[in-house]
C-alpha atoms as an extended CHARMM CRD file, in Angstrom:
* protein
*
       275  EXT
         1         1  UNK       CA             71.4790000000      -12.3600000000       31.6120000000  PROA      1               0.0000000000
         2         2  UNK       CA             69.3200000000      -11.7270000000       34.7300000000  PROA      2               0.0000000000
         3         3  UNK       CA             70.5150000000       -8.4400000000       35.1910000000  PROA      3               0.0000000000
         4         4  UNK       CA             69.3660000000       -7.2360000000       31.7200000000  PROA      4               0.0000000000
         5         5  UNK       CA             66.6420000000       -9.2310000000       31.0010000000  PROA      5               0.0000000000
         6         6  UNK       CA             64.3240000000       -8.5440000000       34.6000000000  PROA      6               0.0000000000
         7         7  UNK       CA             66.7420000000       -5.3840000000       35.4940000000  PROA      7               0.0000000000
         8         8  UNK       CA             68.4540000000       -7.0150000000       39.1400000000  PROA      8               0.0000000000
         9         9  UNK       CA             71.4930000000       -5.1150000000       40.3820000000  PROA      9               0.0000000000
        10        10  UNK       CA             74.4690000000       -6.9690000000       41.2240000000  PROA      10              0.0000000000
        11        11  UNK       CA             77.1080000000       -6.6650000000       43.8940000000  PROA      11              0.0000000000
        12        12  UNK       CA             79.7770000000       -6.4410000000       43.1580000000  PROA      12              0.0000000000
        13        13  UNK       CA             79.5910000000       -5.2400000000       39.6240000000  PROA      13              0.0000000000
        14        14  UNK       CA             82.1670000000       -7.5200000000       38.1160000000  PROA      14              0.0000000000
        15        15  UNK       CA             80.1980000000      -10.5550000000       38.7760000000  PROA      15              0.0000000000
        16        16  UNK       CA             77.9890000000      -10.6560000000       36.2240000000  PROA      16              0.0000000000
        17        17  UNK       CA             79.5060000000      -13.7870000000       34.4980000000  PROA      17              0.0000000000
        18        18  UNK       CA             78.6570000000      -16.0430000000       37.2230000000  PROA      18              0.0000000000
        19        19  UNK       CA             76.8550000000      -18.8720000000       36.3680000000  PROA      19              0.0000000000
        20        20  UNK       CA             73.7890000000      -20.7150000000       37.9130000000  PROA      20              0.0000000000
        21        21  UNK       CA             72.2890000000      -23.7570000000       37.4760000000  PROA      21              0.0000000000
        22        22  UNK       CA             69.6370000000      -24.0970000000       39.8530000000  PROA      22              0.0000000000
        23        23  UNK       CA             67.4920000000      -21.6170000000       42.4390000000  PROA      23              0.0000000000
        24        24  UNK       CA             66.6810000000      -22.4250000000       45.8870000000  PROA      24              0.0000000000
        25        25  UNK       CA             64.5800000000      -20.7510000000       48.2250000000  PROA      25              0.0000000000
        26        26  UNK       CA             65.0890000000      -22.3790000000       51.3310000000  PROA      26              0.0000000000
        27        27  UNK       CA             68.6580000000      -23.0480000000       52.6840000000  PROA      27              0.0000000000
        28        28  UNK       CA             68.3770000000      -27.1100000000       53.0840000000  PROA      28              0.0000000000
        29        29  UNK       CA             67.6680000000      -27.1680000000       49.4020000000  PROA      29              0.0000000000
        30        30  UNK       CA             70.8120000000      -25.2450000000       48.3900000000  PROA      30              0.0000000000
        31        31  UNK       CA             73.2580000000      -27.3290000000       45.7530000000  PROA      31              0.0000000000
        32        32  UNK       CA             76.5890000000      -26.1000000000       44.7450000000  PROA      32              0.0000000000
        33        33  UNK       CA             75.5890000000      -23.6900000000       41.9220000000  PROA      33              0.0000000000
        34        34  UNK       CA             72.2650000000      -22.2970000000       43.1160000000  PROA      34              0.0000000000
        35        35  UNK       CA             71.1190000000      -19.1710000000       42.9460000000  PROA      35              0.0000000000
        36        36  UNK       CA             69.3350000000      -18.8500000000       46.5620000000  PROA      36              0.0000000000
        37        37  UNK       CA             65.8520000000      -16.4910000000       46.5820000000  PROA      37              0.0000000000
        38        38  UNK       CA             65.3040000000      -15.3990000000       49.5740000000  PROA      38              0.0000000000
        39        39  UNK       CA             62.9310000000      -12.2280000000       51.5180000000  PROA      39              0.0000000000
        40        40  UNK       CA             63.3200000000      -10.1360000000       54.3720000000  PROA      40              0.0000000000
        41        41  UNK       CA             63.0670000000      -12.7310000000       56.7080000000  PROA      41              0.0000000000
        42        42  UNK       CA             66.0390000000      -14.6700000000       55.1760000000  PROA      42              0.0000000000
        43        43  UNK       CA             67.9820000000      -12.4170000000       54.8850000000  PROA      43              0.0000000000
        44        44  UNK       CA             70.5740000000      -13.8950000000       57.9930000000  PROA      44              0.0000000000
        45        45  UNK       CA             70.3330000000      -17.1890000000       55.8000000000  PROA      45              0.0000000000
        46        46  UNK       CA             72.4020000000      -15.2470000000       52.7900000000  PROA      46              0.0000000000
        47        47  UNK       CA             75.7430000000      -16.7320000000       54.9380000000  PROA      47              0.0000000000
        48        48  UNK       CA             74.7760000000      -20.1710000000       55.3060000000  PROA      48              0.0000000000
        49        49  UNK       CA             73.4610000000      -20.5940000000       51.3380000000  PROA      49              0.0000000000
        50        50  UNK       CA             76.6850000000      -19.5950000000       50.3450000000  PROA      50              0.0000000000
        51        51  UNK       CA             78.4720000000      -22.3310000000       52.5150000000  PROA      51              0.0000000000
        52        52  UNK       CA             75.9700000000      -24.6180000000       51.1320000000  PROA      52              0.0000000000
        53        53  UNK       CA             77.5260000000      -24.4570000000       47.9530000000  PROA      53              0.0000000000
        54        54  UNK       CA             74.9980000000      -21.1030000000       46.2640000000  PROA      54              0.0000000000
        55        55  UNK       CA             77.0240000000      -19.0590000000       43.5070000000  PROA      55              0.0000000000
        56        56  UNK       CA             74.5840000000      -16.0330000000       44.6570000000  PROA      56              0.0000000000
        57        57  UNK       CA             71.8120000000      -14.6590000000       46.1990000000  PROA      57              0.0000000000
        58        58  UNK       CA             68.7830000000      -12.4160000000       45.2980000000  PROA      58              0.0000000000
        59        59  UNK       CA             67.6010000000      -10.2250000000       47.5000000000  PROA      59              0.0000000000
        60        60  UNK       CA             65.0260000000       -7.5110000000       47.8550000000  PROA      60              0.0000000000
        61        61  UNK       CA             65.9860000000       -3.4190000000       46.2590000000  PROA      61              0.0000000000
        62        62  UNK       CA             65.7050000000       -2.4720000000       50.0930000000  PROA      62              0.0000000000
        63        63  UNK       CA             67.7250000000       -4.5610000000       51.4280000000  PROA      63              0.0000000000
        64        64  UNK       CA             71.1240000000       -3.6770000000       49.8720000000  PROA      64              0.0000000000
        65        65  UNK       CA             73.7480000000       -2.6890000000       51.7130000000  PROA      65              0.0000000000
        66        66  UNK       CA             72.4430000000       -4.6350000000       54.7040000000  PROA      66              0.0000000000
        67        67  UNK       CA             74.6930000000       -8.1240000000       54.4460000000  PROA      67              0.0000000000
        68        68  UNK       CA             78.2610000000       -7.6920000000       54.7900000000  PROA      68              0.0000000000
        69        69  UNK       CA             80.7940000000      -10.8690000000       54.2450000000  PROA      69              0.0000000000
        70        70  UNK       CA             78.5380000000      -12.1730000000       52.3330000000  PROA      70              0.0000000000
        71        71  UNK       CA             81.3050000000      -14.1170000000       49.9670000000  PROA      71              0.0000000000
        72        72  UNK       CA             78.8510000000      -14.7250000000       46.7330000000  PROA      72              0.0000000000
        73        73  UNK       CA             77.7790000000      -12.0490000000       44.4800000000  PROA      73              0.0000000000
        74        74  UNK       CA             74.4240000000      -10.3070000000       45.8450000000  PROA      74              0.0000000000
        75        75  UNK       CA             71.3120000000       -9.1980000000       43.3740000000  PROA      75              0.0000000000
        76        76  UNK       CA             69.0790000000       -6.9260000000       44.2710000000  PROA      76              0.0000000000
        77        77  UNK       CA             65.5680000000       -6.9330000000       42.8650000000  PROA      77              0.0000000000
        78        78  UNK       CA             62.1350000000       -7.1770000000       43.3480000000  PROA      78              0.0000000000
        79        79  UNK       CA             61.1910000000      -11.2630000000       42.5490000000  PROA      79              0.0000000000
        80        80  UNK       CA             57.4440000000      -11.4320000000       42.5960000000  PROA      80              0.0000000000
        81        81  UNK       CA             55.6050000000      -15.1700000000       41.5660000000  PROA      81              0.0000000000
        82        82  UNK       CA             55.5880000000      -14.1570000000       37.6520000000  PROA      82              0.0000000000
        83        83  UNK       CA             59.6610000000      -13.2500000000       37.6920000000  PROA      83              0.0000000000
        84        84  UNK       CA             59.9350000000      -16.5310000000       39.6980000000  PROA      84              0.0000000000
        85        85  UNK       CA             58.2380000000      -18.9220000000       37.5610000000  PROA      85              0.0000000000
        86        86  UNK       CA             59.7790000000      -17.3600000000       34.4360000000  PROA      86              0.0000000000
        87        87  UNK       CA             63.3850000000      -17.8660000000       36.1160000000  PROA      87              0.0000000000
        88        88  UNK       CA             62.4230000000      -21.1780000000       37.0850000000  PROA      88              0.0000000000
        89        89  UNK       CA             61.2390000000      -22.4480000000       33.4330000000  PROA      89              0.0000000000
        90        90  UNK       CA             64.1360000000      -20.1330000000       31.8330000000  PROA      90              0.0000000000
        91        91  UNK       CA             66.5470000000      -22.4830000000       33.9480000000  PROA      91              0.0000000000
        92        92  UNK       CA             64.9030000000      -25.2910000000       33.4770000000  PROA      92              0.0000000000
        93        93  UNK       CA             64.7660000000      -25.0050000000       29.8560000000  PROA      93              0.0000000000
        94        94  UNK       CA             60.8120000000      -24.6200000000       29.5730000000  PROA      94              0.0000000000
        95        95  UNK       CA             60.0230000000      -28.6430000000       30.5880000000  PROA      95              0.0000000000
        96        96  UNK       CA             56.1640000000      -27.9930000000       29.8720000000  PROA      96              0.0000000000
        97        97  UNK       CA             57.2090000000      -26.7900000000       26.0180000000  PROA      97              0.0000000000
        98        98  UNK       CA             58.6190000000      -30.3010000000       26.2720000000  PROA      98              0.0000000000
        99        99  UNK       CA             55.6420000000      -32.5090000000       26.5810000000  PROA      99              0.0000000000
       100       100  UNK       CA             51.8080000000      -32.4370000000       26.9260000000  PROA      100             0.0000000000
       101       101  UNK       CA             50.3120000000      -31.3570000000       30.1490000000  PROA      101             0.0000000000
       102       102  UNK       CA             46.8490000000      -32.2630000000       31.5240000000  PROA      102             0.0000000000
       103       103  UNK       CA             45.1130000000      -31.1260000000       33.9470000000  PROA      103             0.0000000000
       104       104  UNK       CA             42.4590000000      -32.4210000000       36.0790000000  PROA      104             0.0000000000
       105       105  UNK       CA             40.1370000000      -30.1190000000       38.9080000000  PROA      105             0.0000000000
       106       106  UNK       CA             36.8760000000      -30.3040000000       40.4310000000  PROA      106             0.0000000000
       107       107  UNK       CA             35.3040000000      -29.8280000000       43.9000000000  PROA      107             0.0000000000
       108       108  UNK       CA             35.6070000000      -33.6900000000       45.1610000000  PROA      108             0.0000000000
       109       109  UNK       CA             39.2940000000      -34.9400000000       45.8980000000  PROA      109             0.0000000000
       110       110  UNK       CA             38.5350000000      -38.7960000000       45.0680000000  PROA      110             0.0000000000
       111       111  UNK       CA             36.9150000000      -37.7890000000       41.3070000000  PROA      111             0.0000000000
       112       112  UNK       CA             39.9910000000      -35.9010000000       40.8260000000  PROA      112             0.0000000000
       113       113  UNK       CA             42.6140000000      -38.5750000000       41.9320000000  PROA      113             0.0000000000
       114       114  UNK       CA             40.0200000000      -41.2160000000       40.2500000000  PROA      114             0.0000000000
       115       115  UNK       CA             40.3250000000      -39.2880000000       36.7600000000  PROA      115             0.0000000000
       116       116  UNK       CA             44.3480000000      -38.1960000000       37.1490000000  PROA      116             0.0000000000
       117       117  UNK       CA             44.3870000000      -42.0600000000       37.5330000000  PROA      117             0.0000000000
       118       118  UNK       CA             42.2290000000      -43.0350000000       34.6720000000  PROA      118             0.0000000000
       119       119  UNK       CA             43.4170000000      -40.7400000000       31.9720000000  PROA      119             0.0000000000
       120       120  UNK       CA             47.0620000000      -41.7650000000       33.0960000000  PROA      120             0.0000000000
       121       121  UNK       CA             45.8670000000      -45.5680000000       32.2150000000  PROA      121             0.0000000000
       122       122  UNK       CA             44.4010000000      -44.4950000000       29.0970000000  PROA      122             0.0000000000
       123       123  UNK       CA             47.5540000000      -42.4120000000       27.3110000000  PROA      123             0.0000000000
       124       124  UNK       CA             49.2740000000      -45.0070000000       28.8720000000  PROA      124             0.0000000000
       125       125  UNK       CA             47.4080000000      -47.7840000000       26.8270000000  PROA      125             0.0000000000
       126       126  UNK       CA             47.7880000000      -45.1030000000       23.4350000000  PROA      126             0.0000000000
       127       127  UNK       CA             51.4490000000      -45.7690000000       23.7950000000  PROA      127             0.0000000000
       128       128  UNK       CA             52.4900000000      -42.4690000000       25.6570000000  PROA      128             0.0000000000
       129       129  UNK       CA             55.2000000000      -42.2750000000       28.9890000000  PROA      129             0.0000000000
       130       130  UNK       CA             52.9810000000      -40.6850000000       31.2900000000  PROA      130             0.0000000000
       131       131  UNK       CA             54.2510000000      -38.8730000000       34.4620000000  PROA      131             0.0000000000
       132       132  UNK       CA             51.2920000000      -38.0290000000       37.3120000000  PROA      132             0.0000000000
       133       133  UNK       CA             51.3410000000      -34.7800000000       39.9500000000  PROA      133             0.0000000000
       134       134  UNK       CA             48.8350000000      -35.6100000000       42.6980000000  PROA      134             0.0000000000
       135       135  UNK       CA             49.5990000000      -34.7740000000       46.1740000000  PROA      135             0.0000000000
       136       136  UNK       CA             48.2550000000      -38.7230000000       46.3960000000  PROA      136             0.0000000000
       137       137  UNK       CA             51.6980000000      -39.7370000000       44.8120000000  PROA      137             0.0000000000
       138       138  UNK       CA             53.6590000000      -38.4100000000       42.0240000000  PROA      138             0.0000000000
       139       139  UNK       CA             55.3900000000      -40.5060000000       39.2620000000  PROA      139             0.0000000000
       140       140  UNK       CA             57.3990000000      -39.7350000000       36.3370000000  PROA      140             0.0000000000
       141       141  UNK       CA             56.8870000000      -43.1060000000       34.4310000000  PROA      141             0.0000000000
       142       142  UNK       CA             58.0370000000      -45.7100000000       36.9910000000  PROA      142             0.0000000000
       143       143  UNK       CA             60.0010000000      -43.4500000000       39.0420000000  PROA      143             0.0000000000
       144       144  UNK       CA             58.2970000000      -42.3700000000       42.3160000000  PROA      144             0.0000000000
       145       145  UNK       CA             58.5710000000      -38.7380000000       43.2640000000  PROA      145             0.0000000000
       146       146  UNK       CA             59.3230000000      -37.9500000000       46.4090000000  PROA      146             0.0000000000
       147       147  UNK       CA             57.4570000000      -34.2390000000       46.4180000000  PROA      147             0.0000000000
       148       148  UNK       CA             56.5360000000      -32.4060000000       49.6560000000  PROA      148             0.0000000000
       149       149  UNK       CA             52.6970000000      -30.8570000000       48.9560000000  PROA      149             0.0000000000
       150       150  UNK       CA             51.2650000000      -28.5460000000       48.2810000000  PROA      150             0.0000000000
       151       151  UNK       CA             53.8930000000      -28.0670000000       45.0750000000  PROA      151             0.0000000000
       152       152  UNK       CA             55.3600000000      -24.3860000000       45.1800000000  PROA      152             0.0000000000
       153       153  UNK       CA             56.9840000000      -22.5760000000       41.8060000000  PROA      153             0.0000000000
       154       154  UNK       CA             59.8560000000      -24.2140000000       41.9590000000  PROA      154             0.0000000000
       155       155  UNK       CA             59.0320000000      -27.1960000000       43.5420000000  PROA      155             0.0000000000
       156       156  UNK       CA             56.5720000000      -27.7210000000       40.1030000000  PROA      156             0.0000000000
       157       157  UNK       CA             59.3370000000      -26.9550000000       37.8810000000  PROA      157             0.0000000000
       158       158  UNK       CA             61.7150000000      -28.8990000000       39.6840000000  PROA      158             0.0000000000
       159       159  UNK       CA             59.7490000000      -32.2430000000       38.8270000000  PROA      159             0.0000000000
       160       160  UNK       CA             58.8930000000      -31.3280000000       35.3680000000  PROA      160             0.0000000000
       161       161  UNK       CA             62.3910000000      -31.1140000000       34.3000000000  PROA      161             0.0000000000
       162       162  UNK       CA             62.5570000000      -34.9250000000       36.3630000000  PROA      162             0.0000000000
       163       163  UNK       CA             59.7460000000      -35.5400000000       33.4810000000  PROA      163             0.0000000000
       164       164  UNK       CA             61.4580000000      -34.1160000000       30.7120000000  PROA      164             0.0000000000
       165       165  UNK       CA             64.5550000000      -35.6970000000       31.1820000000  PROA      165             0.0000000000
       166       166  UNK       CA             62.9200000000      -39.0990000000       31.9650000000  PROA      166             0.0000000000
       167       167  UNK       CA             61.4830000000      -38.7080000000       28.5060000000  PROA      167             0.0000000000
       168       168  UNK       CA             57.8850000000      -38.3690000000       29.3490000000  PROA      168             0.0000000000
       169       169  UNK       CA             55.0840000000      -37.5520000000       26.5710000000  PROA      169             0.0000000000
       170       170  UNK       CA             52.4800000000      -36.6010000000       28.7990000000  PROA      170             0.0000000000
       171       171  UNK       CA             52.2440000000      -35.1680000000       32.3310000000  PROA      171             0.0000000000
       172       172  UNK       CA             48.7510000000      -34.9790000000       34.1080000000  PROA      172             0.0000000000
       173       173  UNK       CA             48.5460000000      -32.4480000000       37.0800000000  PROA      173             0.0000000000
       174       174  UNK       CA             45.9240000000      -33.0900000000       40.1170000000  PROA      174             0.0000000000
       175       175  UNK       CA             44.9130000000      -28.9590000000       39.9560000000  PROA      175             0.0000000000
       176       176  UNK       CA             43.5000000000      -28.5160000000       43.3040000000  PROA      176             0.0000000000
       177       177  UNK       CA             44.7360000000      -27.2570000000       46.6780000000  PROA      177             0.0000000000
       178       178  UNK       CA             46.1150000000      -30.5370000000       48.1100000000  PROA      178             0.0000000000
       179       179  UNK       CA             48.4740000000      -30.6030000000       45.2000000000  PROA      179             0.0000000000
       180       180  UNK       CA             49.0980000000      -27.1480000000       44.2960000000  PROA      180             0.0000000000
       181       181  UNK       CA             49.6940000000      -23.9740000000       46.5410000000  PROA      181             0.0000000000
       182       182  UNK       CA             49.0780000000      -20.1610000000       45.2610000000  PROA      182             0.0000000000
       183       183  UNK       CA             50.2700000000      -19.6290000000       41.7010000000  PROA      183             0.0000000000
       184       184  UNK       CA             52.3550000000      -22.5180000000       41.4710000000  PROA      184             0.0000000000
       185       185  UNK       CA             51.7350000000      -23.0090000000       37.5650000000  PROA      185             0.0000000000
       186       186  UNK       CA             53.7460000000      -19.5920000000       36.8280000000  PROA      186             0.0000000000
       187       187  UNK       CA             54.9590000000      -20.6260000000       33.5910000000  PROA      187             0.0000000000
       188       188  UNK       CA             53.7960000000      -24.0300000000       33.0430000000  PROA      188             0.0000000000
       189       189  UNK       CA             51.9530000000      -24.0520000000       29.2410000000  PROA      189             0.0000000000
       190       190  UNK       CA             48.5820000000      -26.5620000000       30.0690000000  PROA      190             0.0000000000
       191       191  UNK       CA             47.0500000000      -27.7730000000       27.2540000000  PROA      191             0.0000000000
       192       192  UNK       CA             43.9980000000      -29.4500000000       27.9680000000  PROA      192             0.0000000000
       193       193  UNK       CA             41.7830000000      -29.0200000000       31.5240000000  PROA      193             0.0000000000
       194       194  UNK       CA             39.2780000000      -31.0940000000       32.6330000000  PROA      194             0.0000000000
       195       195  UNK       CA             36.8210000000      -32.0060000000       34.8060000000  PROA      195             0.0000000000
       196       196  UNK       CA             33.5500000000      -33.9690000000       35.7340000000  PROA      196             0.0000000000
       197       197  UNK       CA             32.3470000000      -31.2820000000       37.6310000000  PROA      197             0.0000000000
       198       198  UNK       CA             30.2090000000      -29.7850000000       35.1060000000  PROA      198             0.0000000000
       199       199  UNK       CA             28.4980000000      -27.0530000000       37.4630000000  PROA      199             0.0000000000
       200       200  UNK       CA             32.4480000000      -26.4390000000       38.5430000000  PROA      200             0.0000000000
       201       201  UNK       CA             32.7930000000      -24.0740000000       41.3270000000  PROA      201             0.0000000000
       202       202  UNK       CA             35.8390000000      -22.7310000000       40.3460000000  PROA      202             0.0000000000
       203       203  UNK       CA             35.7230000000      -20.9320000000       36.9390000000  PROA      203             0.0000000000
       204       204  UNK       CA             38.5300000000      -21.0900000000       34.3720000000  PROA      204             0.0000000000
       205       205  UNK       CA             39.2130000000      -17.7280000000       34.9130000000  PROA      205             0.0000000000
       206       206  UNK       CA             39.2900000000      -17.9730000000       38.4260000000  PROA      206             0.0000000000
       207       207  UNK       CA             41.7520000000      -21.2370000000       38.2050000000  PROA      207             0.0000000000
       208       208  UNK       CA             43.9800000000      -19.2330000000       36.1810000000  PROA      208             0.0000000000
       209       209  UNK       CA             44.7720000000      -16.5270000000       38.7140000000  PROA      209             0.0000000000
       210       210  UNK       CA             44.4060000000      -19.1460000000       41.6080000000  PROA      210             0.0000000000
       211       211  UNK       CA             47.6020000000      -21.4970000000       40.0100000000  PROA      211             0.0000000000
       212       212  UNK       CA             48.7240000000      -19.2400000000       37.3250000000  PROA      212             0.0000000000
       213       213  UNK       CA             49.1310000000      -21.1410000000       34.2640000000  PROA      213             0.0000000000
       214       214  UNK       CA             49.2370000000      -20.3080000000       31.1820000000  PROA      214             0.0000000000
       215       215  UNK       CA             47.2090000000      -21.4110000000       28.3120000000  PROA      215             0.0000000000
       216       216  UNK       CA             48.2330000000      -21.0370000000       24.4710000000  PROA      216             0.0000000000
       217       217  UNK       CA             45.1710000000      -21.0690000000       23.2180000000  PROA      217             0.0000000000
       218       218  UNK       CA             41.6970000000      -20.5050000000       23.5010000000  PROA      218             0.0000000000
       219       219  UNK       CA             41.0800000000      -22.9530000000       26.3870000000  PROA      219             0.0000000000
       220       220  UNK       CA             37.6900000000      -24.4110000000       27.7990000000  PROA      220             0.0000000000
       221       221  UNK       CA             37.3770000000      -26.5780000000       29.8830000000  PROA      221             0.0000000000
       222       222  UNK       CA             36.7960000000      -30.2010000000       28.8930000000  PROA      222             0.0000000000
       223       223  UNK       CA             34.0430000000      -32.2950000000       30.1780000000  PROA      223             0.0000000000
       224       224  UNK       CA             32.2930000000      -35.3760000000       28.9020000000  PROA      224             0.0000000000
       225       225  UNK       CA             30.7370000000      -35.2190000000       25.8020000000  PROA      225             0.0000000000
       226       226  UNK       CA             27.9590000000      -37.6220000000       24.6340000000  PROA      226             0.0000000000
       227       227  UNK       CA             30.6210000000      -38.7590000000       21.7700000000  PROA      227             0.0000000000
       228       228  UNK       CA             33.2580000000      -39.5620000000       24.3110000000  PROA      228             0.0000000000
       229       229  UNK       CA             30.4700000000      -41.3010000000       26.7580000000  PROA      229             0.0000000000
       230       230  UNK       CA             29.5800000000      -43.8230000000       23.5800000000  PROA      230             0.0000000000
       231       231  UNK       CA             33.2170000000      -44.6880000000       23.3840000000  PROA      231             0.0000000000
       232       232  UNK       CA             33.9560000000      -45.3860000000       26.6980000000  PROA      232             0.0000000000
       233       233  UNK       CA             30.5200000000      -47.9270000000       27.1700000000  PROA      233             0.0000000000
       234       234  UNK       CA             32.9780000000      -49.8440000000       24.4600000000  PROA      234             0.0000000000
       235       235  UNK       CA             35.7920000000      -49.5330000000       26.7020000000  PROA      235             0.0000000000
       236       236  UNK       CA             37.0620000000      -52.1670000000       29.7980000000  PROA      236             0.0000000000
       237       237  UNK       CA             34.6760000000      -49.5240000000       32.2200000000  PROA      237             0.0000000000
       238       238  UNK       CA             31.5450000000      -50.3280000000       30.9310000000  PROA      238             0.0000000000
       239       239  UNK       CA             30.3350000000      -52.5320000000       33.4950000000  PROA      239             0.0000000000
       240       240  UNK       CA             31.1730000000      -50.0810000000       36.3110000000  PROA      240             0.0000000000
       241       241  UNK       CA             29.1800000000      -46.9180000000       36.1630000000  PROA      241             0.0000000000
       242       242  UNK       CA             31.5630000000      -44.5280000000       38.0250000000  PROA      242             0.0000000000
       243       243  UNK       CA             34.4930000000      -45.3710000000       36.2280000000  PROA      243             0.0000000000
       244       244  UNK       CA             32.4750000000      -45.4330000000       33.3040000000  PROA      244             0.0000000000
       245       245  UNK       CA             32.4460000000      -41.5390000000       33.4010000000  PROA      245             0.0000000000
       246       246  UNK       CA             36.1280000000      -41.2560000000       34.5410000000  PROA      246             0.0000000000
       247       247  UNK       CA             37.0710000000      -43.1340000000       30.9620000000  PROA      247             0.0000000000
       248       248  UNK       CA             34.4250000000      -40.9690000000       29.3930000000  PROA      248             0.0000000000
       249       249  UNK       CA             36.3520000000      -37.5370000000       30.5420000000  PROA      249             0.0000000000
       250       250  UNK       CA             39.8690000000      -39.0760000000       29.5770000000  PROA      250             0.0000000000
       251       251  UNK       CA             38.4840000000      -39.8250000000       26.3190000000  PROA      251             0.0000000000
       252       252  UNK       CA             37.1920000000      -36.3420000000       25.8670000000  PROA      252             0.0000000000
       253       253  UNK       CA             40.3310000000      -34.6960000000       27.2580000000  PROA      253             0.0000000000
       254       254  UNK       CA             42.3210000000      -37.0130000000       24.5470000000  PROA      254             0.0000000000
       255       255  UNK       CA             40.3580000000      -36.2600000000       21.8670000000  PROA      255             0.0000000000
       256       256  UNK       CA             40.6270000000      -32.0650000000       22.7710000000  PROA      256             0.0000000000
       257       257  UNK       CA             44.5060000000      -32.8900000000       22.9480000000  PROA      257             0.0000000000
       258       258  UNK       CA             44.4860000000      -33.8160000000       18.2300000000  PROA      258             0.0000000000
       259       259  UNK       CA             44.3340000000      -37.3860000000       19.3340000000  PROA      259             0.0000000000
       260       260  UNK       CA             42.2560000000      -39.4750000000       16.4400000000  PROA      260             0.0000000000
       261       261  UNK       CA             39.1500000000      -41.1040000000       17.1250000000  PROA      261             0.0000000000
       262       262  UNK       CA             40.4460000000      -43.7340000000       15.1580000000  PROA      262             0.0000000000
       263       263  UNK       CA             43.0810000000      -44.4900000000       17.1020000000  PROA      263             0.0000000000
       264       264  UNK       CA             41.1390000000      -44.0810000000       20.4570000000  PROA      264             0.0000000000
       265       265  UNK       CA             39.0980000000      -46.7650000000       19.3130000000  PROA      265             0.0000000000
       266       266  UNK       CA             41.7750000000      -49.4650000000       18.2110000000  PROA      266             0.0000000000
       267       267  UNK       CA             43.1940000000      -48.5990000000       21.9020000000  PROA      267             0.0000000000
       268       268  UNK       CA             39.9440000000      -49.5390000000       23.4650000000  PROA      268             0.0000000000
       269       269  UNK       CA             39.3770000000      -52.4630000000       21.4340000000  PROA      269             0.0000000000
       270       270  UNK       CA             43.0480000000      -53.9650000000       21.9450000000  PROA      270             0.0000000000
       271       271  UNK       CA             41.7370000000      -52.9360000000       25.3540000000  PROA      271             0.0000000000
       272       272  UNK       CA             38.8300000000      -55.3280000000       25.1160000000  PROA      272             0.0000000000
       273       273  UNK       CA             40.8850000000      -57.7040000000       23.8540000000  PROA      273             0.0000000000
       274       274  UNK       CA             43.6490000000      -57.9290000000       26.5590000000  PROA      274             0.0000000000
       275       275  UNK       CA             40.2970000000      -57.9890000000       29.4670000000  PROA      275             0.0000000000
């Protein structure tokens, strides 16, 4: 399949019905099965993978005919972040198809972490298993993630399919640097983006080539609205001002996600009820 879908050249030929279940791109993270990525500079690392347990290796065009003894079957091909990502989600049987992402930016870390937080309460309180990716601590329901930051392509897909297979509805992503590294959202659908920042520095253009997602629709990015600022002064937040407009965005990122109004207000009032 990889060789005719993205056009990789195998050695030797007769391997092509070699199976892998997982890619790696650094040796210590190598299972029995893998399918190890690796560049120019890893090249001496193709021998070790493949006593770690990889099935095969993928290599750069020039660098065939440079490994000999290899003992796995070698592809050659040129893996750039959009093959990656694709391969990743491919393997992983497309875990963002699976549930509904969020996403939260903006220019100040805390208001970030503070509305990833809040809008995790709030599905939460809908009725929805809700996983969190924040470089401040990941969790897929109760399960602690132990990531290492800032998340690369596979290292994102990697705990998405955790998600998936915990059975999470929702996943909320921290999208900023501390989290994320360069396009490591190849391939990972996001269905709703928001932020208090409404003079955002970053653009949602310029988000989109900085982390590489991809959007399904016609997205914009969701701020608070004056509807979703009456609800929330009904909610537990509306005797604290700065979490007043952290409930505020979660409601209006909830609401941009088909979520009724009517049943965003029986979940704040069962709210009130339970303070």
């Amino acid at each position: 399949m990889l060789v005719e879908r993205y056009g990789f050249e195998v050695d030797p030929p007769f391997a092509t019905n070699v199976t892998i279940t997982s890619l790696s791109d650094a040796v210590d993270t190598v299972i029995p099965g893998s399918l190890f990525i690796c560049t120019h500079e890893q090249e001496p690392d193709v021998l070790h993978a493949a006593q770690a347990g990889a099935y095969a290796a993928l290599l750069p065009r020039a660098s065939k005919g440079q490994i000999a003894n290899a003992d796995i079957p070698l592809l050659y091909g040129d893996c750039d972040d959009r093959v990656l990502g694709d391969l990743a989600s491919g393997l992983a049987g497309g875990p963002s198809n699976a549930m509904a992402v969020f996403a939260v930016t903006g220019a100040d870390e805390q208001a970030v972490d503070a509305g990833v937080s809040q809008l995790s309460e709030f599905l939460h309180m809908l009725g929805n298993p809700v996983a969190v990716i924040t470089a401040s601590g990941s969790t897929s329901m109760t399960r602690t993630m132990n990531l290492n930051y800032p998340l690369g392509i596979l290292d994102m897909q990697r705990a998405l399919s955790v998600c998936a297979e915990d059975g999470v509805a929702a996943v909320i992503i921290a999208m900023d640097d501390r989290t994320l590294a360069e396009h490591a959202l190849e391939s990972v659908n996001v269905d709703v983006l928001g932020t208090e920042d409404v003079n955002a520095s970053a653009s949602l253009d310029e988000l989109k080539t900085r982390y590489a997602f991809v959007a399904e629709h016609d997205m914009s990015m969701t701020s608070s609205t004056p509807e979703s600022d009456e609800m929330a002064a009904d909610s537990p937040a509306m005797y604290d001002r700065v979490r007043l407009g952290h409930m505020s965005l979660a409601i209006a990122m909830v609401l941009a996600a088909g979520v009724r109004k009517n049943n965003i207000r029986s979940a704040l009032h069962v709210a009130n009820n339970l303070n």
